[in-house]
Residue, then its C-alpha position, 0 to 999 in steps of 0.5 A: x730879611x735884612x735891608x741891606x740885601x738884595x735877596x735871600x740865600x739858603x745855606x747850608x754848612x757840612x762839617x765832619x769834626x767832632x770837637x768845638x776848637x777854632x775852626x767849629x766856633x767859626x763856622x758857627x759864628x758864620x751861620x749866626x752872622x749870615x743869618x743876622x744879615x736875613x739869610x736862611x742857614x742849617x748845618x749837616x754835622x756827625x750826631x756826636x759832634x759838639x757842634x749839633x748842641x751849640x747849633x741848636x742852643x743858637x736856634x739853627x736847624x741841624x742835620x745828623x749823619x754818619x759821616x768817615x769811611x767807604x759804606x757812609x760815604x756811599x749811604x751819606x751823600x744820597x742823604x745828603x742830596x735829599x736834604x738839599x733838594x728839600x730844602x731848595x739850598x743855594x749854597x752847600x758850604x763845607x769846611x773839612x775833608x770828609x764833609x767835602x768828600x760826602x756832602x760835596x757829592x750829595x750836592x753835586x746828585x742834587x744840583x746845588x748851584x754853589x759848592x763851597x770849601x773854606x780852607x781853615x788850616x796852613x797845614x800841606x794839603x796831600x790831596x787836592x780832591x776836596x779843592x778842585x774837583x768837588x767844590x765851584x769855589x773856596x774861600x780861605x782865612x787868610x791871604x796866606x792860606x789862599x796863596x798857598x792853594x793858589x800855588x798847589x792849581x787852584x785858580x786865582x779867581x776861585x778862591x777869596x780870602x774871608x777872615x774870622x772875626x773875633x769878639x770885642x770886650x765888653x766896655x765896662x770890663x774889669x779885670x781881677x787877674x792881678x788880684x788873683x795871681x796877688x801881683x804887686x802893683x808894678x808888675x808888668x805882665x806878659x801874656x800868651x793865649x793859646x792850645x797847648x802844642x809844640x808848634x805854639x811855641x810856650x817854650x821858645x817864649x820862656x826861653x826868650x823871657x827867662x833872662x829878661x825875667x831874671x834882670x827884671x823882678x817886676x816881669x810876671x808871664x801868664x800862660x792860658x790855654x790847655x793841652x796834655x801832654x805839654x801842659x805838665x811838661x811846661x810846668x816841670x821846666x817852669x819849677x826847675x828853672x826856679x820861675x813857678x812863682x812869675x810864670x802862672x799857667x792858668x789852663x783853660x778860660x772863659x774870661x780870656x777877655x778879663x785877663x787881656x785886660x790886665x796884662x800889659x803885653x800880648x806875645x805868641x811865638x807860633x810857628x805854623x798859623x793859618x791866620x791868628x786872630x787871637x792877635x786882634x782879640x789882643x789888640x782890641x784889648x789895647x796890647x802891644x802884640x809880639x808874633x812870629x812873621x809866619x802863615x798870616x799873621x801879618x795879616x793880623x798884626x802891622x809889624x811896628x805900629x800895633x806890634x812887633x814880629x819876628x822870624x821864625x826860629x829866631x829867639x833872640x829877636x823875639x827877646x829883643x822885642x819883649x825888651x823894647x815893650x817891657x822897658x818902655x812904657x810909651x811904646x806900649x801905650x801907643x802900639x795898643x792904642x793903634x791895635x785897638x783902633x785897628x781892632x774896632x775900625x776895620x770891619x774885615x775883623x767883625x762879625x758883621x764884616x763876616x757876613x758882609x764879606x761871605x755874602x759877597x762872594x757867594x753872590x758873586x760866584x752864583x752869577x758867576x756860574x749863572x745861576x740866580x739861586x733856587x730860593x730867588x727863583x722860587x721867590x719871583x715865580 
């Protein structure tokens, strides 16, 4: 147990997905930070999700189930409610709609004293089921996303933003990204990580830079991420434009950190975003970010000192901005510097801070429902 604790908690988180994207690397990171800080974590998942390897390669025991539809529903949450008696659970937390809906009702048949949501998208929720009636408590990624359910009944006081964390760099890194793209040595490179969607907004950025590319030969953009069908439609406009040999689409990565670190400038012109951390990962590899002022990633990027925003739909605007941070050199410098420092000072964007502020809230909410937690009673008797 960690000596920052007043006592130890059992939780257990439900997820239905079946990939490993943003929201399932979060929940994973989640469990990990929590049980840094000496709380006892499991996971309830589908036995085909990706998330059952990367749970158990991190040594966290791991419950499968049949989860979606009418006949697993009904089977499931007995399941369920057997797992978290069993394990006197203080807290079932759970992160999409199908999880909430079956292990949310197991933990009501088995008592649990704390049921949390954490809602990871800025989508429109259409039923809010899975956030009033099922679950004590939600905790949100963004300010954003937690004002939004706010306005659709949830009580202000039920709900508490927790931010993800994201991953310094290493300190010793070194980046080969120019010497593999063979830049010259005055380039200045633009770079955009992210999914391959519509919404991500990769062809609202080349729009952007296309004229600044063609009055400045030294502007290279680098594009990672992946995602078909777009994936092949970007590079079609790409070579028809003529800009195959300055716009390099380098699909998926495992060093994203290596590339940040030898870019010059960070930009996403997203259009819907629950929170953005991939600003701060930016940041923390000192770039100077460019962002749409959408969803929460105000949240992420302080407009004038560790970067510039935009409205949304305004092209012209996020041109202007790439301009001012690839005509000027000391703009750049200390726009990163100040991200940088923002990236490593501020606690809330850490994985300590994750679990320093989710333990927080459930300690909060379980004497706010008066309950001191079953493993606590089960400690002291």
């Amino acid at each position: 147990m960690s000596s920052e604790n007043p006592r130890s908690l059992r939780i257990a988180h439900a997820e239905a997905a079946l990939g490993f994207a943003g929201q399932e690397r979060r929940i994973l990171k989640e469990m990990q930070a929590m049980r840094d800080r000496g709380h006892h974590v499991e996971l309830i998942c589908r036995p085909e999700a990706k998330l059952v390897q990367a749970a158990t390669e991190a040594g966290i025991t791991v419950h499968t189930l049949r989860m979606g539809g009418l006949m697993n529903l009904l089977r499931g949450a007995p399941q369920v409610a057997r797992i978290l008696r069993k394990g006197r659970f203080d807290v079932l937390n759970t992160h999409s709609r199908i999880d909430t809906l079956l292990a949310g009702m197991g933990a009501r048949m088995a008592g649990t004293p704390l049921i949390v949501r954490t809602r990871h998208l800025t989508n429109r929720v259409n039923s809010m089921l899975a956030y009033t009636w099922i679950p004590h408590r939600i905790t949100t990624v963004s300010n954003h996303v937690r004002g939004y359910l706010i306005e659709r009944g949830v009580p202000a006081a039920r709900v508490e933003t927790v931010y993800s964390p994201i991953k310094l760099p290493p300190p010793d890194l070194r980046s080969g990204l120019r010497e593999e793209l063979n830049l010259p040595a005055n380039a200045i490179v633009v770079c955009c990580v992210a999914i391959l969607r519509a919404t991500k907004g990769h062809r609202e950025l080349i729009e952007a830079l296309r004229p600044l590319m063609a009055e400045r030969p030294e502007v290279h953009l680098v594009l990672v991420g992946n995602g078909s069908p777009l994936f092949e439609q970007l590079q079609a406009l790409i070579t028809e434009i003529g800009l195959a040999d300055r716009i390099h689409m380098l699909g998926f990565r495992n060093d994203v950190h290596a590339i940040l670190a030898g870019s010059d400038i960070f930009a996403l012109a997203t259009q819907k975003e629950a929170s953005g951390t991939v600003y701060v990962e930016a940041a923390a590899a000192g770039l100077p970010v460019v962002g749409v002022d959408v969803g929460g990633v105000s949240e992420m990027v302080n407009d004038g000192e560790t970067g510039i925003l935009v409205p949304a739909g305004d092209v012209v605007k996020l041109r202007e901005a790439l301009a001012s941070l690839i005509d000027d050199d000391k703009l750049r410098a200390r726009m990163g510097e100040a991200g940088r420092r923002m990236a490593y000072a501020e606690g809330k964007f850490s994985l300590a801070g994750l679990g320093a502020r989710t333990e927080q809230v459930y300690e909060a909410w379980l004497a706010q429902r008066g309950s001191p937690g079953l493993a606590a009673m089960q400690q002291s008797s």
